[in-house]
C-alpha positions as CSV (number, residue, x, y, z in Angstrom):
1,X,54.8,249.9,43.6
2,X,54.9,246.3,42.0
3,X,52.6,245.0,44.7
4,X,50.4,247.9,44.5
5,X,48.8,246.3,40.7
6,X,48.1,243.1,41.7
7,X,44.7,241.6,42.3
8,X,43.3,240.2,45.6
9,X,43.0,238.4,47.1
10,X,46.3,236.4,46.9
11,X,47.5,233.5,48.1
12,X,49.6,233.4,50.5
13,X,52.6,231.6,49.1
14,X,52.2,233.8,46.0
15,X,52.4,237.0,48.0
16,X,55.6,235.7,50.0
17,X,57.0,234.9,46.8
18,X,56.5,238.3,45.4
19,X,57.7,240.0,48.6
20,X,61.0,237.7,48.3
21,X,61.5,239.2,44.7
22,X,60.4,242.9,45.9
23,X,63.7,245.1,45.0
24,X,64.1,246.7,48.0
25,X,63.6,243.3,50.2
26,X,65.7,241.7,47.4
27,X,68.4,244.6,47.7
28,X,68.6,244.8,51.7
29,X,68.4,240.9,52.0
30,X,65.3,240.5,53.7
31,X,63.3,237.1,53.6
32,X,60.3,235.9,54.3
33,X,60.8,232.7,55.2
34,X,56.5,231.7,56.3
35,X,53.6,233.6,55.2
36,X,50.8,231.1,57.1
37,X,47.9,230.4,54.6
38,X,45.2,232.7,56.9
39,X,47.1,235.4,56.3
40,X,47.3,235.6,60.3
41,X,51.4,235.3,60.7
42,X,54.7,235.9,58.7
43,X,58.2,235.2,60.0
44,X,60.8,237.4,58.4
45,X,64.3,236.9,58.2
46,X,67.6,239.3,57.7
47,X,71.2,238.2,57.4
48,X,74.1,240.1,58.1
49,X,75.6,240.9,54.7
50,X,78.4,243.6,53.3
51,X,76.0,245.4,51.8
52,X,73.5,245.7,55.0
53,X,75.7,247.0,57.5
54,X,76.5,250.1,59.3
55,X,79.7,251.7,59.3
56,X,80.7,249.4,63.2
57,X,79.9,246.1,61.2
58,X,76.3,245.8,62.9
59,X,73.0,245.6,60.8
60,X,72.0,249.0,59.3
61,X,69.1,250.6,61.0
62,X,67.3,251.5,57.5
63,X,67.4,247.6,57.0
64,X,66.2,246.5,60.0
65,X,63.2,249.1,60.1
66,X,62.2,248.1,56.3
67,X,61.8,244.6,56.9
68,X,59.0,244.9,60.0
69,X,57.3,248.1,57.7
70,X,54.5,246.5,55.4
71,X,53.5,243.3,57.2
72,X,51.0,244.4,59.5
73,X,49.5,246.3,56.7
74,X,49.4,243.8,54.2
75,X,48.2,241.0,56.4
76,X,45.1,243.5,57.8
77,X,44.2,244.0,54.0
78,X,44.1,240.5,53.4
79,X,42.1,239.7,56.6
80,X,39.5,242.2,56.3
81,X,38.8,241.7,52.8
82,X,37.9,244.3,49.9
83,X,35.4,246.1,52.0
84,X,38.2,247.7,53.8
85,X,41.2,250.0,53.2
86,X,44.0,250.0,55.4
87,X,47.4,252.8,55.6
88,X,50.2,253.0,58.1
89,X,49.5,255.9,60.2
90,X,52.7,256.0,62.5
91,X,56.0,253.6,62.7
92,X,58.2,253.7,65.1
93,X,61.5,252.1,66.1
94,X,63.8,251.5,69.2
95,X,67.2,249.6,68.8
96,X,67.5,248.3,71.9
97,X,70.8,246.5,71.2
98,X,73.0,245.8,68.4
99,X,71.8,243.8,65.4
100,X,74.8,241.1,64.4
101,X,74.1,237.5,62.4
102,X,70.8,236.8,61.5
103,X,68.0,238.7,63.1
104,X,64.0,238.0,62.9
105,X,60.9,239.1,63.6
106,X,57.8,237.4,63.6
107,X,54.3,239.5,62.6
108,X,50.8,238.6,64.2
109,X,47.3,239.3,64.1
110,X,44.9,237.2,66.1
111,X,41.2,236.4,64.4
112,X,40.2,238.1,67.9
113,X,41.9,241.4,66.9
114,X,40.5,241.2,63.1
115,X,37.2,240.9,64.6
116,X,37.4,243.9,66.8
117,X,39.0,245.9,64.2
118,X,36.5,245.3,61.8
119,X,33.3,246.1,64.5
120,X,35.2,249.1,65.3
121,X,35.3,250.1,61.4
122,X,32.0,249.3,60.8
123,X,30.8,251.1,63.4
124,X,32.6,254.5,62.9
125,X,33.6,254.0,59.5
126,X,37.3,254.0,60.8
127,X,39.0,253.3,63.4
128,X,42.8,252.9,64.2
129,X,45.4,250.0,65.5
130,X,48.3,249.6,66.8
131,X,50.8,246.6,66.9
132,X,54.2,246.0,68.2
133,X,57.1,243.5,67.3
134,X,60.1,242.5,68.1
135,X,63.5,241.7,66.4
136,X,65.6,239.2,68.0
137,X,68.6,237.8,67.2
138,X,70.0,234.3,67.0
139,X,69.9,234.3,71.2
140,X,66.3,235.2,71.2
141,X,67.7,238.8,72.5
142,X,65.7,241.5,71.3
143,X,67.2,244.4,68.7
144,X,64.6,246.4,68.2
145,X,60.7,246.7,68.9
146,X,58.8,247.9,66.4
147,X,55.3,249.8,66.5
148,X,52.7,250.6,63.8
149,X,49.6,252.7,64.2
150,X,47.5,252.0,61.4
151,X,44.3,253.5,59.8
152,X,41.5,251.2,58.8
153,X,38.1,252.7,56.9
154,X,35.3,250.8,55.7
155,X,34.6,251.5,52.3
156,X,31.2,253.2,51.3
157,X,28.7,251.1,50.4
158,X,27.0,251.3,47.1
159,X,23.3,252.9,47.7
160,X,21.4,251.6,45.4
161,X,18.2,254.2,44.7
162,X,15.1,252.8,43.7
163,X,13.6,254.1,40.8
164,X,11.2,257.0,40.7
């Protein structure tokens, strides 16, 4: 994966860049129109296009599922820093209603939540969360809800031995 080689921590305008350039973003005609600077929210965009709709002229499920899949995951990463690696677990989706014009979703994870998450890891050594959003369309009605379970570990720690 492109994304996958580059170092971080990165900025937030870089990564929103790079995610607006990502081929299968690029290719299904998702956007992210805000990154914020903490990391904390995103705001993706989706317009209806030829080449993203279904066969009645609505937006294609595949599309609509793709752009709310890594954002939670990436913007955990980012929060808790390198001592921590994070993996979807479990994604779901419910279409709720059909996806025409241009549909959004908007991505959050409160300082409050990072903090728990990363007591939780610490303590165990992993843990798992879940997060839910929605994608409305220009009426504010919502398309589909979205859930991700994901895994968070805290890395070993180097022991350091002292010397015999």
């Amino acid at each position: 994966m492109l994304l996958s080689r580059l170092p971080t921590p990165l900025r937030a305008s870089a990564l929103r860049a790079l995610l607006n350039v990502y081929p299968p973003f690029l290719g299904a005609g998702i956007r992210v129109v805000r990154l914020s600077p903490t990391f904390h929210t995103a705001d993706v965009e989706l317009r209806l296009r030829p080449w993203n709709r279904n066969y009645v002229g609505t937006h294609f499920g595949g599309s609509l599922f793709a752009m709310a899949d890594p954002f939670f995951m990436l913007m955990l990463l980012e929060l808790l820093g390198f001592g921590y690696v994070v993996w979807d677990k479990a994604s779901s989706i419910r279409f709720l209603r059909p996806g025409r014009g241009t549909v959004r979703a908007r991505f959050e994870i409160p300082q409050a939540r990072v903090s728990e998450i990363r007591a939780a890891a610490d303590e165990s050594g992993k843990t798992e969360a879940s997060f839910t959003a929605s994608i409305t369309d220009a009426s504010r009605e919502v398309v589909a809800q979205v859930d991700k379970v994901l895994s968070i570990r805290a890395k070993k720690r180097a022991v350091t031995r002292r010397p015999r």
